[in-house]
C-alpha positions in Angstrom: 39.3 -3.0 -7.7 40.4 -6.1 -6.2 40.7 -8.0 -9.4 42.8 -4.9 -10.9 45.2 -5.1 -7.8 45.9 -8.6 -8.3 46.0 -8.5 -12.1 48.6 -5.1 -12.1 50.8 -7.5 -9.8 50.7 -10.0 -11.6 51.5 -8.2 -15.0 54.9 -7.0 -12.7 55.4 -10.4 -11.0 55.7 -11.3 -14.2 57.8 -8.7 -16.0 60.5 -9.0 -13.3 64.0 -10.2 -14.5 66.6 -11.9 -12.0 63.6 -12.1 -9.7 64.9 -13.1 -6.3 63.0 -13.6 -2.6 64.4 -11.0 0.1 63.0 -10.3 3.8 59.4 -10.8 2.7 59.8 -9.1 -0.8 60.3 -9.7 -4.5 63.0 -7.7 -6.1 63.7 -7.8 -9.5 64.8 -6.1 -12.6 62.4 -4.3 -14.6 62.1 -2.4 -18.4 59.2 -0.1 -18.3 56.6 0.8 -20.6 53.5 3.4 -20.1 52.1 0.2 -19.1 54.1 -1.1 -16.9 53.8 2.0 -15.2 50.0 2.6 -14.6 50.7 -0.9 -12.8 53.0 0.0 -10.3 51.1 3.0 -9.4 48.1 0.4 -8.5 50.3 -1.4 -6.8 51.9 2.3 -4.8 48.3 3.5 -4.4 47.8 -0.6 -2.6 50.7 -0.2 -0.5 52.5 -3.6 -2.0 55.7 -1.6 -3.7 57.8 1.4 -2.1 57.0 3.9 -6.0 60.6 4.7 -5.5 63.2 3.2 -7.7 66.8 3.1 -8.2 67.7 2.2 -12.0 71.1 1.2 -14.6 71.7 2.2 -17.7 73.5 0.1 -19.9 74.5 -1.6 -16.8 76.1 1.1 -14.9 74.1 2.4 -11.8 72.1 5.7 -13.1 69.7 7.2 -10.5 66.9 6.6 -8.9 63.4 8.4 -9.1 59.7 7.9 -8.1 56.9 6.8 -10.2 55.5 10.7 -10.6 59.2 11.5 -12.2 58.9 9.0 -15.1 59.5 9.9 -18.7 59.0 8.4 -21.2 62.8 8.4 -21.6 63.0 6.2 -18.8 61.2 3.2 -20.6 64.3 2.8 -23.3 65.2 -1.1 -23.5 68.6 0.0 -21.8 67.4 1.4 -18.6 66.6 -1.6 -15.9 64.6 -0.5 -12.8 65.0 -2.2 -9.5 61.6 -2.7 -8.6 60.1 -4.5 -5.2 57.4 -6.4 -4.5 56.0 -7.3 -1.2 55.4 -10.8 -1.3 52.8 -11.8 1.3 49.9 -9.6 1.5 46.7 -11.0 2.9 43.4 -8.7 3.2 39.6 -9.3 3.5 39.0 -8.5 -0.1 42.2 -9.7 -1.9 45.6 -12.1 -0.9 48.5 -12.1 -2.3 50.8 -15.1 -1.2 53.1 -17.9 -1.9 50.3 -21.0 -2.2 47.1 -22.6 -0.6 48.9 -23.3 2.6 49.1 -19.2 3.2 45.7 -18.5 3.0 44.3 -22.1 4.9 46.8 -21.4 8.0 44.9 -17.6 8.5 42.2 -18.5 10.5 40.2 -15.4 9.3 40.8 -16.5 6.0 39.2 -19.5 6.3 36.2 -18.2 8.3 35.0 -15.3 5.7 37.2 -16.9 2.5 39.0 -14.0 0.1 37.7 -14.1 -3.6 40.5 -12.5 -5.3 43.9 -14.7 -4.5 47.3 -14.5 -6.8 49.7 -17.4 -6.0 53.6 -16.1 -6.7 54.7 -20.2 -6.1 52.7 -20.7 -9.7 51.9 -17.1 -10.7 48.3 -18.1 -10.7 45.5 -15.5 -10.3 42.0 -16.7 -8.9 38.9 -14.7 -9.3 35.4 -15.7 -8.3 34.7 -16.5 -12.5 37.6 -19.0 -11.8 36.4 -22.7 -12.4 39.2 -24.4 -10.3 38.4 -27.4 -8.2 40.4 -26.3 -5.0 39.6 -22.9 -5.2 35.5 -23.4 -5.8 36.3 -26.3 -2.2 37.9 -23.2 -0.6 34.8 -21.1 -1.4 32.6 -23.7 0.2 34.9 -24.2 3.5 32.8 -21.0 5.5 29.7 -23.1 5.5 31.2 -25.8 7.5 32.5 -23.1 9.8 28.9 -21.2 9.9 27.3 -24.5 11.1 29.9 -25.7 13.8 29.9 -21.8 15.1 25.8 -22.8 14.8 26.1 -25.3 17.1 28.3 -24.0 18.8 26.4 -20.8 20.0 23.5 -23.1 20.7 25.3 -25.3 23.2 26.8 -21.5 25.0 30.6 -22.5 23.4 31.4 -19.1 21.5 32.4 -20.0 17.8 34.9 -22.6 18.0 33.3 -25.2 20.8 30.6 -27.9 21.1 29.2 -28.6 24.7 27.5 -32.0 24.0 28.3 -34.3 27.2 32.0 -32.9 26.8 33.6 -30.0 25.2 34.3 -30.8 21.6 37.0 -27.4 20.6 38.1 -26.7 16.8 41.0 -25.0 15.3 40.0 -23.2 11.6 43.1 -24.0 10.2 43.5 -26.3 7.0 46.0 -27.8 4.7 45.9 -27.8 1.0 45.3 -31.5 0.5 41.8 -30.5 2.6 40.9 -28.9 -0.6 40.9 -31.6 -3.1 37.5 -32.9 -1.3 34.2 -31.1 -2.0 31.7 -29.6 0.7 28.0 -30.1 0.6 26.1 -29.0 3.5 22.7 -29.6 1.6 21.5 -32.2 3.5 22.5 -30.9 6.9 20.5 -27.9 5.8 17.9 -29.5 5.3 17.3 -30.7 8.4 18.0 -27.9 10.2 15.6 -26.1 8.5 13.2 -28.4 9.7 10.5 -26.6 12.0 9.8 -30.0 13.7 12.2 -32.0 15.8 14.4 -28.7 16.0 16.1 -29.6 19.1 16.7 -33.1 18.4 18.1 -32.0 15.0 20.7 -30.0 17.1 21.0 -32.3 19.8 22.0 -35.5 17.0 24.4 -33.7 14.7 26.1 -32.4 18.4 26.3 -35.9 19.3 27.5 -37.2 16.1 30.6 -34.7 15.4 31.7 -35.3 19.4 31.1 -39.2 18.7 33.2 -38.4 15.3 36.1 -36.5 16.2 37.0 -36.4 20.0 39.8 -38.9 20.1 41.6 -35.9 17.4 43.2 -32.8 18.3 42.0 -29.8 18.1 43.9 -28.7 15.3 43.3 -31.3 13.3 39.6 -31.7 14.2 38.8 -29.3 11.4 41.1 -30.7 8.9 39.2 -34.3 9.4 35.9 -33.3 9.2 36.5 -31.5 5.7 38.0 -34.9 5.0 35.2 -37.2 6.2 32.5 -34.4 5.5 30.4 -37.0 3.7 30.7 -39.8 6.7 29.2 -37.3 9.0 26.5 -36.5 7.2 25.4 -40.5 6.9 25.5 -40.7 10.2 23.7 -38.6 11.0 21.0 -39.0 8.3 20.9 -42.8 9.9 20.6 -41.4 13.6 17.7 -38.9 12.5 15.8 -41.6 10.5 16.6 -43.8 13.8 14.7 -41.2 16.0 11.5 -40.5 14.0 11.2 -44.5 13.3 11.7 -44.8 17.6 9.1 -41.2 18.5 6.6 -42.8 20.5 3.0 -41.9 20.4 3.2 -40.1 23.9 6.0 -37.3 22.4 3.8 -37.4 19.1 0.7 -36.3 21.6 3.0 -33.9 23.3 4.1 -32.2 20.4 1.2 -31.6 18.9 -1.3 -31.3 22.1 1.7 -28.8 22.3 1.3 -26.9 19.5 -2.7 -26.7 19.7 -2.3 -24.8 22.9 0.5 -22.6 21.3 -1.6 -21.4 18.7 -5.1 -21.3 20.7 -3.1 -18.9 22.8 -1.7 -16.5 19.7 -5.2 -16.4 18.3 -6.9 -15.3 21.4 -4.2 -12.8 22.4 -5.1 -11.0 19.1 -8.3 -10.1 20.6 -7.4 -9.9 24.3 -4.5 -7.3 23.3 -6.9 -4.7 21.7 -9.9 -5.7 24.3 -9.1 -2.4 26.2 -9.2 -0.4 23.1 -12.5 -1.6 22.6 -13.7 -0.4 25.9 -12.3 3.0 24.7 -15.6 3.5 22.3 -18.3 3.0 25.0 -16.9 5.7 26.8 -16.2 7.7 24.4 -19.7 7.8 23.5 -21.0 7.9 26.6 -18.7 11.2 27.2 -19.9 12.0 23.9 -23.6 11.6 24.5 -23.0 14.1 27.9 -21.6 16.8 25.8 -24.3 17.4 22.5 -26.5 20.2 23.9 -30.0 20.9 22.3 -29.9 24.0 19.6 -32.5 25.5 18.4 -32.5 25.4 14.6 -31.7 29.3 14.8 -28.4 28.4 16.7 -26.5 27.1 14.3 -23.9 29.7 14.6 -23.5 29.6 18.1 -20.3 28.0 19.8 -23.0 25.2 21.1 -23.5 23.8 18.0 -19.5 24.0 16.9 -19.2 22.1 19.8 -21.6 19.7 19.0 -19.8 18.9 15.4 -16.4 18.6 16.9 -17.8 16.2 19.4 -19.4 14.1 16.5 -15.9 14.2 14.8 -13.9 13.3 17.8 -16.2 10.1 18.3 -16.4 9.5 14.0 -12.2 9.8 14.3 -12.4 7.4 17.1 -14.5 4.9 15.7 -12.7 4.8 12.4 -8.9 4.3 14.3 -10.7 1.5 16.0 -12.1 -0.3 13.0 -9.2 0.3 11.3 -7.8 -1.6 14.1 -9.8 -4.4 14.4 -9.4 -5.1 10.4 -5.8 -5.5 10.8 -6.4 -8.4 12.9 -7.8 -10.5 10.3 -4.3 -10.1 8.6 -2.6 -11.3 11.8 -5.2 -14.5 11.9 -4.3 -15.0 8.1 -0.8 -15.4 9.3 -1.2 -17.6 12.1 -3.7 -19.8 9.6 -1.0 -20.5 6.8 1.4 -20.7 9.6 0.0 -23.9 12.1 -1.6 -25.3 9.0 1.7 -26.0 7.4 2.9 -27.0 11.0 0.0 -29.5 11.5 -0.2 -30.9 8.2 3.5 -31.7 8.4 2.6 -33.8 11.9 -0.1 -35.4 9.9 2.4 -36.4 7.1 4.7 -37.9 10.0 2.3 -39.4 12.1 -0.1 -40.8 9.9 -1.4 -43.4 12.9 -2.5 -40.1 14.3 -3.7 -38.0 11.3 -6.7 -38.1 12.6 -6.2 -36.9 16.2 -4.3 -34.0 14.9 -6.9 -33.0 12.6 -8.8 -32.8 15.2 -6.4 -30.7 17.4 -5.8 -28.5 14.1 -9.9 -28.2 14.4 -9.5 -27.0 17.3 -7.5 -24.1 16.6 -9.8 -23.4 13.3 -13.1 -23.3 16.0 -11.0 -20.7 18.3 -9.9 -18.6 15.0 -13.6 -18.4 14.0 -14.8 -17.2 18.0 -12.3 -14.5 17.7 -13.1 -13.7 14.3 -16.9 -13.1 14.7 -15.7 -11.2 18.2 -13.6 -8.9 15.7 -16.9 -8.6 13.3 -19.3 -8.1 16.4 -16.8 -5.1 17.4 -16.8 -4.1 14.3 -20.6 -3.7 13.8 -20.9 -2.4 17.4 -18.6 0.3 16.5 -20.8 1.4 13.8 -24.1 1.3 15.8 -22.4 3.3 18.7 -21.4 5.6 15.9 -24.8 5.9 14.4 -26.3 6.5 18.0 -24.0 9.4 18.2 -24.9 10.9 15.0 -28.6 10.5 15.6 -28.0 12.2 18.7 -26.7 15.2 17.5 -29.7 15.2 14.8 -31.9 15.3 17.6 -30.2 17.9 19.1 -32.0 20.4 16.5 -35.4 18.7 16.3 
Protein backbone atom coordinates (compact mmCIF):
# COMPACT_ATOMS: atom_id res chain seq x y z
CA UNK A 1 0.00 0.00 0.00
CA UNK A 2 2.81 2.13 0.78
CA UNK A 3 4.61 1.79 -2.43
CA UNK A 4 1.09 2.57 -4.26
CA UNK A 5 0.79 5.83 -2.16
CA UNK A 6 4.04 7.04 -3.13
CA UNK A 7 3.94 5.93 -6.75
CA UNK A 8 0.01 7.59 -7.27
CA UNK A 9 1.89 10.84 -5.97
CA UNK A 10 4.40 10.68 -7.89
CA UNK A 11 2.44 9.91 -11.20
CA UNK A 12 0.55 13.55 -10.04
CA UNK A 13 3.78 15.33 -8.89
CA UNK A 14 4.52 14.69 -12.08
CA UNK A 15 1.56 15.57 -14.21
CA UNK A 16 1.25 18.91 -12.56
CA UNK A 17 1.70 22.08 -14.91
CA UNK A 18 2.77 25.60 -13.49
CA UNK A 19 3.68 23.62 -10.40
CA UNK A 20 4.28 26.20 -7.66
CA UNK A 21 5.27 25.72 -3.56
CA UNK A 22 2.44 27.40 -1.31
CA UNK A 23 2.07 27.19 2.67
CA UNK A 24 3.32 23.57 2.74
CA UNK A 25 1.53 22.44 -0.55
CA UNK A 26 2.07 21.79 -4.24
CA UNK A 27 -0.47 23.36 -6.45
CA UNK A 28 -0.62 22.87 -9.88
CA UNK A 29 -2.53 22.54 -13.06
CA UNK A 30 -3.76 19.32 -14.08
CA UNK A 31 -5.53 17.39 -17.41
CA UNK A 32 -7.11 14.32 -16.22
CA UNK A 33 -7.47 10.94 -17.43
CA UNK A 34 -9.36 7.76 -15.87
CA UNK A 35 -5.85 7.42 -14.63
CA UNK A 36 -5.11 10.29 -13.37
CA UNK A 37 -8.05 9.92 -11.36
CA UNK A 38 -7.75 6.48 -9.55
CA UNK A 39 -4.52 8.47 -8.37
CA UNK A 40 -5.87 11.16 -6.66
CA UNK A 41 -8.36 9.18 -4.95
CA UNK A 42 -5.19 7.23 -3.37
CA UNK A 43 -3.96 10.16 -2.58
CA UNK A 44 -7.86 11.54 -0.93
CA UNK A 45 -8.26 8.06 0.67
CA UNK A 46 -4.15 9.11 2.28
CA UNK A 47 -5.16 12.31 3.29
CA UNK A 48 -2.24 14.21 1.06
CA UNK A 49 -4.89 16.19 -1.44
CA UNK A 50 -8.28 18.02 -0.35
CA UNK A 51 -10.49 15.48 -3.53
CA UNK A 52 -12.07 18.84 -4.22
CA UNK A 53 -11.23 20.78 -7.24
CA UNK A 54 -11.93 23.93 -8.88
CA UNK A 55 -11.27 23.77 -12.81
CA UNK A 56 -11.00 26.19 -16.37
CA UNK A 57 -12.17 25.54 -19.50
CA UNK A 58 -10.48 26.94 -22.25
CA UNK A 59 -9.01 29.23 -19.82
CA UNK A 60 -12.03 30.75 -18.32
CA UNK A 61 -12.79 29.69 -14.67
CA UNK A 62 -15.59 26.75 -14.97
CA UNK A 63 -16.54 25.03 -11.62
CA UNK A 64 -15.30 23.13 -9.30
CA UNK A 65 -16.29 19.48 -8.27
CA UNK A 66 -15.08 16.49 -6.14
CA UNK A 67 -13.36 13.44 -7.26
CA UNK A 68 -16.90 11.15 -6.94
CA UNK A 69 -18.49 13.95 -9.54
CA UNK A 70 -15.97 13.19 -12.37
CA UNK A 71 -16.99 12.38 -15.91
CA UNK A 72 -15.45 11.42 -18.25
CA UNK A 73 -16.26 14.78 -19.87
CA UNK A 74 -14.10 16.37 -17.47
CA UNK A 75 -10.86 14.67 -18.73
CA UNK A 76 -11.08 16.80 -22.30
CA UNK A 77 -7.51 18.30 -23.07
CA UNK A 78 -9.32 21.83 -22.55
CA UNK A 79 -10.42 21.46 -18.98
CA UNK A 80 -7.30 22.24 -16.45
CA UNK A 81 -7.94 21.23 -12.73
CA UNK A 82 -6.36 23.01 -9.88
CA UNK A 83 -5.14 20.24 -7.97
CA UNK A 84 -2.99 20.33 -4.47
CA UNK A 85 -0.57 18.43 -3.07
CA UNK A 86 0.62 18.43 0.45
CA UNK A 87 4.17 18.61 0.28
CA UNK A 88 5.69 17.17 3.47
CA UNK A 89 4.20 14.19 4.77
CA UNK A 90 6.25 11.97 7.06
CA UNK A 91 4.79 8.54 8.56
CA UNK A 92 6.15 5.32 9.98
CA UNK A 93 5.50 3.35 6.86
CA UNK A 94 5.93 5.99 4.04
CA UNK A 95 7.58 9.92 3.68
CA UNK A 96 6.94 12.18 1.42
CA UNK A 97 9.39 15.26 1.47
CA UNK A 98 11.64 17.71 -0.05
CA UNK A 99 15.22 15.67 0.27
CA UNK A 100 17.54 13.61 2.74
CA UNK A 101 17.77 16.42 5.11
CA UNK A 102 13.76 15.94 5.92
CA UNK A 103 13.78 12.61 6.83
CA UNK A 104 17.62 12.68 8.85
CA UNK A 105 16.38 15.88 10.98
CA UNK A 106 13.12 13.48 12.43
CA UNK A 107 14.61 11.85 15.10
CA UNK A 108 11.99 9.03 14.81
CA UNK A 109 12.92 8.72 11.44
CA UNK A 110 16.21 7.96 11.96
CA UNK A 111 15.56 5.53 14.92
CA UNK A 112 13.07 3.01 13.03
CA UNK A 113 14.08 4.29 9.29
CA UNK A 114 10.84 4.54 6.63
CA UNK A 115 11.25 2.18 3.52
CA UNK A 116 9.08 3.91 1.14
CA UNK A 117 10.45 7.74 0.60
CA UNK A 118 9.48 10.03 -2.64
CA UNK A 119 11.87 13.16 -2.84
CA UNK A 120 9.74 16.23 -4.63
CA UNK A 121 13.45 18.26 -4.71
CA UNK A 122 14.39 15.37 -7.50
CA UNK A 123 11.09 13.53 -8.00
CA UNK A 124 12.86 10.42 -6.85
CA UNK A 125 10.86 7.46 -5.42
CA UNK A 126 12.83 4.95 -3.11
CA UNK A 127 11.53 1.54 -2.28
CA UNK A 128 13.24 -1.14 -0.28
CA UNK A 129 14.21 -3.02 -4.09
CA UNK A 130 16.07 0.36 -4.55
CA UNK A 131 19.87 -0.21 -5.00
CA UNK A 132 20.98 3.49 -4.04
CA UNK A 133 24.02 3.98 -2.00
CA UNK A 134 22.52 6.72 0.39
CA UNK A 135 19.41 5.17 0.78
CA UNK A 136 20.82 1.34 1.48
CA UNK A 137 23.43 3.83 4.43
CA UNK A 138 20.11 5.20 5.64
CA UNK A 139 18.73 1.63 5.97
CA UNK A 140 21.75 0.65 8.04
CA UNK A 141 21.76 3.98 10.34
CA UNK A 142 19.02 2.09 13.20
CA UNK A 143 21.79 -0.38 14.01
CA UNK A 144 24.10 2.23 15.23
CA UNK A 145 21.24 3.63 17.20
CA UNK A 146 20.14 -0.01 18.59
CA UNK A 147 23.66 -0.45 19.93
CA UNK A 148 24.33 3.07 21.59
CA UNK A 149 20.50 2.67 23.10
CA UNK A 150 22.36 -1.01 24.07
CA UNK A 151 24.74 0.54 26.01
CA UNK A 152 23.04 2.91 26.98
CA UNK A 153 20.36 0.88 28.93
CA UNK A 154 23.21 -1.10 30.38
CA UNK A 155 24.92 1.80 31.95
CA UNK A 156 20.95 3.02 33.43
CA UNK A 157 21.07 6.18 30.64
CA UNK A 158 17.57 5.65 28.83
CA UNK A 159 18.24 5.54 24.95
CA UNK A 160 20.22 8.38 24.16
CA UNK A 161 23.11 8.39 27.11
CA UNK A 162 26.37 6.61 28.12
CA UNK A 163 27.35 6.58 31.89
CA UNK A 164 30.99 5.53 31.52
CA UNK A 165 33.10 7.76 34.09
CA UNK A 166 30.93 10.78 32.69
CA UNK A 167 27.78 11.07 30.81
CA UNK A 168 28.36 10.72 27.17
CA UNK A 169 24.42 12.20 25.56
CA UNK A 170 23.51 11.85 21.75
CA UNK A 171 21.19 13.60 19.48
CA UNK A 172 19.67 11.17 16.44
CA UNK A 173 19.78 13.75 14.05
CA UNK A 174 21.91 13.53 10.75
CA UNK A 175 22.79 15.40 7.69
CA UNK A 176 22.85 14.08 4.20
CA UNK A 177 26.55 14.08 3.64
CA UNK A 178 26.36 11.40 6.87
CA UNK A 179 25.03 9.12 4.28
CA UNK A 180 27.62 8.83 1.66
CA UNK A 181 29.63 6.56 4.40
CA UNK A 182 28.63 2.94 4.85
CA UNK A 183 27.68 1.20 8.32
CA UNK A 184 29.03 -2.15 9.37
CA UNK A 185 28.37 -3.17 12.86
CA UNK A 186 29.67 -6.82 12.08
CA UNK A 187 32.50 -6.74 14.12
CA UNK A 188 31.00 -4.99 17.08
CA UNK A 189 28.46 -7.82 16.90
CA UNK A 190 30.59 -9.98 17.06
CA UNK A 191 31.92 -9.28 20.15
CA UNK A 192 29.09 -8.67 21.81
CA UNK A 193 27.76 -11.75 21.11
CA UNK A 194 30.54 -13.18 22.85
CA UNK A 195 29.38 -15.20 25.97
CA UNK A 196 32.89 -14.65 27.58
CA UNK A 197 34.30 -11.29 28.69
CA UNK A 198 30.60 -9.87 28.39
CA UNK A 199 31.15 -7.14 30.71
CA UNK A 200 34.46 -6.11 29.57
CA UNK A 201 33.08 -6.12 26.06
CA UNK A 202 30.50 -3.44 27.27
CA UNK A 203 32.69 -1.79 29.56
CA UNK A 204 35.59 -1.20 26.38
CA UNK A 205 33.28 -0.07 23.57
CA UNK A 206 31.74 2.47 26.61
CA UNK A 207 35.10 3.62 27.13
CA UNK A 208 36.09 4.00 23.60
CA UNK A 209 32.94 6.04 22.23
CA UNK A 210 33.33 8.57 25.59
CA UNK A 211 37.25 8.54 24.78
CA UNK A 212 35.98 9.18 21.02
CA UNK A 213 33.56 11.80 21.07
CA UNK A 214 33.29 13.82 24.40
CA UNK A 215 35.03 16.95 23.39
CA UNK A 216 31.75 17.09 20.47
CA UNK A 217 28.33 18.29 21.06
CA UNK A 218 25.69 16.50 21.42
CA UNK A 219 24.17 17.09 18.28
CA UNK A 220 26.90 16.38 16.41
CA UNK A 221 28.10 13.43 18.43
CA UNK A 222 25.90 11.19 16.22
CA UNK A 223 26.77 12.78 12.97
CA UNK A 224 30.66 12.00 13.82
CA UNK A 225 30.46 8.62 14.75
CA UNK A 226 28.55 7.69 11.39
CA UNK A 227 31.48 9.55 10.01
CA UNK A 228 34.31 7.81 11.87
CA UNK A 229 32.18 4.49 12.26
CA UNK A 230 35.24 2.54 11.06
CA UNK A 231 37.88 4.35 13.55
CA UNK A 232 35.81 3.26 16.38
CA UNK A 233 35.58 0.00 15.67
CA UNK A 234 39.69 -0.28 15.43
CA UNK A 235 39.88 0.93 18.49
CA UNK A 236 38.20 -0.94 19.99
CA UNK A 237 39.22 -4.26 18.21
CA UNK A 238 42.97 -3.04 19.52
CA UNK A 239 41.72 -2.41 23.17
CA UNK A 240 39.84 -5.89 23.31
CA UNK A 241 42.86 -7.77 21.84
CA UNK A 242 44.90 -5.51 24.47
CA UNK A 243 42.76 -7.04 27.38
CA UNK A 244 42.73 -10.77 26.54
CA UNK A 245 46.78 -10.50 25.75
CA UNK A 246 46.95 -8.58 29.63
CA UNK A 247 44.01 -11.34 31.52
CA UNK A 248 46.08 -12.74 34.10
CA UNK A 249 46.00 -16.25 35.21
CA UNK A 250 44.25 -15.25 38.60
CA UNK A 251 40.88 -13.75 36.48
CA UNK A 252 41.46 -16.87 34.06
CA UNK A 253 41.07 -19.09 37.47
CA UNK A 254 38.24 -16.91 38.54
CA UNK A 255 36.29 -17.23 35.59
CA UNK A 256 36.37 -20.48 35.17
CA UNK A 257 36.64 -21.80 38.95
CA UNK A 258 33.51 -19.53 38.43
CA UNK A 259 31.76 -21.23 36.02
CA UNK A 260 32.38 -24.81 37.48
CA UNK A 261 30.49 -23.75 40.57
CA UNK A 262 27.74 -22.21 38.27
CA UNK A 263 26.98 -25.23 36.58
CA UNK A 264 27.71 -27.83 39.63
CA UNK A 265 24.90 -25.76 41.16
CA UNK A 266 22.23 -25.98 37.96
CA UNK A 267 22.93 -29.67 37.72
CA UNK A 268 22.22 -30.51 41.37
CA UNK A 269 19.18 -28.15 41.55
CA UNK A 270 17.59 -30.46 38.86
CA UNK A 271 17.39 -33.11 41.43
CA UNK A 272 17.05 -31.09 44.58
CA UNK A 273 13.87 -29.26 42.94
CA UNK A 274 11.89 -32.52 42.40
CA UNK A 275 13.49 -34.31 45.75
CA UNK A 276 10.10 -33.61 47.57
CA UNK A 277 8.18 -35.06 44.77
CA UNK A 278 10.04 -38.07 45.32
CA UNK A 279 9.14 -38.29 48.89
CA UNK A 280 5.57 -38.11 47.58
CA UNK A 281 5.79 -42.08 46.38
CA UNK A 282 6.86 -43.51 49.70
CA UNK A 283 3.89 -42.22 51.19
CA UNK A 284 1.74 -42.75 48.84
CA UNK A 285 2.48 -46.29 49.07
CA UNK A 286 2.64 -46.53 52.50
CA UNK A 287 -1.11 -44.86 52.60
CA UNK A 288 -1.60 -47.21 49.86
CA UNK A 289 -0.43 -50.42 51.59
CA UNK A 290 -2.96 -49.20 54.85
CA UNK A 291 -5.91 -49.11 52.61
CA UNK A 292 -5.91 -52.81 50.40
CA UNK A 293 -8.17 -54.98 52.58
CA UNK A 294 -8.11 -58.86 52.30
CA UNK A 295 -11.15 -60.35 49.89
CA UNK A 296 -12.07 -63.41 49.74
CA UNK A 297 -12.01 -64.64 46.10
CA UNK A 298 -15.96 -64.63 46.40
CA UNK A 299 -15.76 -60.80 47.07
CA UNK A 300 -14.91 -59.58 44.12
CA UNK A 301 -18.01 -57.56 43.65
CA UNK A 302 -18.00 -56.02 46.90
CA UNK A 303 -17.15 -52.27 47.33
CA UNK A 304 -13.82 -53.73 49.26
CA UNK A 305 -12.33 -54.90 46.32
CA UNK A 306 -13.45 -51.65 44.07
CA UNK A 307 -11.65 -50.05 46.54
CA UNK A 308 -8.76 -51.93 46.38
CA UNK A 309 -8.44 -51.33 42.29
CA UNK A 310 -8.83 -47.62 42.61
CA UNK A 311 -6.15 -47.63 45.28
CA UNK A 312 -3.83 -49.64 42.88
CA UNK A 313 -4.63 -46.95 40.17
CA UNK A 314 -4.20 -43.99 42.28
CA UNK A 315 -0.62 -45.26 43.32
CA UNK A 316 0.05 -46.75 39.23
CA UNK A 317 -1.17 -42.85 38.16
CA UNK A 318 1.21 -41.57 40.71
CA UNK A 319 4.17 -43.54 39.88
CA UNK A 320 3.79 -42.92 36.23
CA UNK A 321 3.50 -38.64 36.71
CA UNK A 322 6.67 -39.21 38.73
CA UNK A 323 8.63 -41.13 36.20
CA UNK A 324 7.43 -39.13 33.67
CA UNK A 325 8.98 -36.48 35.75
CA UNK A 326 12.20 -37.65 36.46
CA UNK A 327 12.70 -38.46 32.49
CA UNK A 328 12.41 -34.97 31.69
CA UNK A 329 15.31 -34.28 33.65
CA UNK A 330 17.66 -35.98 31.46
CA UNK A 331 16.51 -33.37 28.76
CA UNK A 332 17.29 -30.53 31.19
CA UNK A 333 21.04 -32.18 31.89
CA UNK A 334 21.29 -32.53 27.92
CA UNK A 335 20.97 -28.79 27.90
CA UNK A 336 23.23 -27.84 30.53
CA UNK A 337 25.84 -30.50 28.85
CA UNK A 338 25.95 -28.77 25.27
CA UNK A 339 25.58 -25.61 27.14
CA UNK A 340 29.03 -25.45 29.66
CA UNK A 341 30.72 -27.66 27.13
CA UNK A 342 30.70 -24.97 24.60
CA UNK A 343 31.45 -22.52 27.46
CA UNK A 344 34.49 -24.45 28.72
CA UNK A 345 35.97 -25.45 25.52
CA UNK A 346 35.91 -21.84 24.50
CA UNK A 347 38.12 -21.11 27.89
CA UNK A 348 40.30 -23.90 26.83
CA UNK A 349 40.71 -22.31 23.29
CA UNK A 350 41.71 -18.90 25.19
CA UNK A 351 43.70 -20.11 27.83
CA UNK A 352 45.61 -22.81 26.34
CA UNK A 353 48.41 -22.48 29.39
CA UNK A 354 45.47 -23.69 31.40
CA UNK A 355 43.59 -26.18 29.06
CA UNK A 356 44.34 -28.54 31.23
CA UNK A 357 43.11 -27.16 34.56
CA UNK A 358 39.89 -26.42 32.95
CA UNK A 359 39.48 -29.73 31.70
CA UNK A 360 39.73 -30.73 34.80
CA UNK A 361 37.06 -28.17 36.25
CA UNK A 362 34.81 -29.16 33.09
CA UNK A 363 35.38 -32.92 34.67
CA UNK A 364 34.14 -31.82 37.42
CA UNK A 365 30.91 -30.83 36.30
CA UNK A 366 30.69 -34.18 33.97
CA UNK A 367 31.29 -36.32 37.59
CA UNK A 368 28.34 -34.15 39.34
CA UNK A 369 26.08 -34.69 35.95
CA UNK A 370 26.66 -38.45 36.29
CA UNK A 371 25.75 -38.51 40.50
CA UNK A 372 22.53 -36.80 39.63
CA UNK A 373 21.92 -38.86 36.70
CA UNK A 374 22.16 -42.35 38.36
CA UNK A 375 20.07 -40.51 41.44
CA UNK A 376 17.36 -39.84 38.54
CA UNK A 377 17.80 -43.73 37.36
CA UNK A 378 17.86 -45.06 41.12
CA UNK A 379 14.39 -43.02 41.45
CA UNK A 380 13.45 -44.25 38.63
CA UNK A 381 13.83 -48.01 39.38
CA UNK A 382 12.69 -47.36 42.97
CA UNK A 383 9.46 -46.09 41.61
CA UNK A 384 8.93 -49.23 39.85
CA UNK A 385 9.73 -51.60 42.81
CA UNK A 386 7.40 -49.46 45.12
CA UNK A 387 4.92 -49.98 42.32
CA UNK A 388 5.36 -53.62 42.03
CA UNK A 389 5.13 -53.96 45.92
CA UNK A 390 1.79 -52.32 45.66
CA UNK A 391 0.54 -54.53 42.97
CA UNK A 392 1.72 -57.66 44.67
CA UNK A 393 -0.03 -56.48 47.62
CA UNK A 394 -3.31 -56.27 46.24
CA UNK A 395 -2.62 -59.90 44.66
CA UNK A 396 -2.25 -61.04 48.03
CA UNK A 397 -5.13 -59.51 49.14
CA UNK A 398 -7.16 -62.54 47.41
CA UNK A 399 -4.84 -65.39 48.20
Amino acid sequence: MQQQILEAYSAIFAALECRTLKEGEFQGELRLTDELKKNLEILEEAGLTSGAYDFTKNGEPASSANLSQLKPGHYADNILFNVDLSAQEIKPDYAICSNWNDILANELRVKSPVRYIFFTDTALLFSPSNNDEKYRNYLSIHKVYKLIAELAELTEGGDKTIFYERPLSFQFVLREIDLEHSIDLQAIDKLLSKDLHKEAITCLICKELVSFLKDKAPKQRFSYLIQHMSSLISNVLLSYQGYVENYTFDKARKEYMEKRTEYVSKIHEIFDKIATKLLSLPAGIWFATTQIKLVEAAGLNTMTYAKNVSVVITVLVLAALLIFNLVGQFSTLKILNKEYSGVFDELAKAYEDEASDIRNAKGNIESAQFQVEIKLYLSIIAALVLLGLTIWLFCKAYN
